[in-house]
N, C-alpha and C positions, 0 to 999 in steps of 0.2 A: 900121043900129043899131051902135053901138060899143058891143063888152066890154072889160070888163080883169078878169085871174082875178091873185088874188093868193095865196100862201100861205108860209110857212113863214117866217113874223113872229118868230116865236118872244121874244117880249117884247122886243123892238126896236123901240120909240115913235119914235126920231129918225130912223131908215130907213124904219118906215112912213109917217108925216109925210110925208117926202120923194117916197114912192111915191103918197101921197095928191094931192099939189099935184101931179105930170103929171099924176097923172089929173084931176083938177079941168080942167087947162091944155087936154088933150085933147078935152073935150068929153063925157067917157064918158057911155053910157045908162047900164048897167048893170056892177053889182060885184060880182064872186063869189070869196065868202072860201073856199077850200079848204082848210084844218086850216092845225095848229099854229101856234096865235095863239101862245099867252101860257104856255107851261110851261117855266120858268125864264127866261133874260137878263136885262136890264137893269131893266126897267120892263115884268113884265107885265099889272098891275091896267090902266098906262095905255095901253097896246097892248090892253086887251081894250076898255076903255072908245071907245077911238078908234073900234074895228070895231064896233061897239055904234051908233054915232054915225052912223053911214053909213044904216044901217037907219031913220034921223028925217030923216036930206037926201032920199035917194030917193024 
């Protein structure tokens, strides 16, 4: 089984993206969001919405 833990997004949509396609590439089972998604950066509604998104693929 393949993990990937991810955390500290912090409203960074165009580096999570990026972190999302290897994983896509990789083959991952399973994704674990460890904190700080979305409290301040760039775009955190759509850094929350992306990790939101994961939870309807799986």
């Amino acid at each position: 089984m393949r993990l990937a833990f991810i955390s500290n997004i912090h409203g960074n949509a165009i580096a999570l993206n990026a972190v999302l396609n290897d994983i896509r590439q990789k083959n991952v089972d399973k994704v674990y969001v460890l904190g700080d998604l979305c409290f301040r950066g760039p775009e955190p509604k759509r850094s929350l919405d992306m990790v939101r998104g994961l939870i309807l693929k799986l």
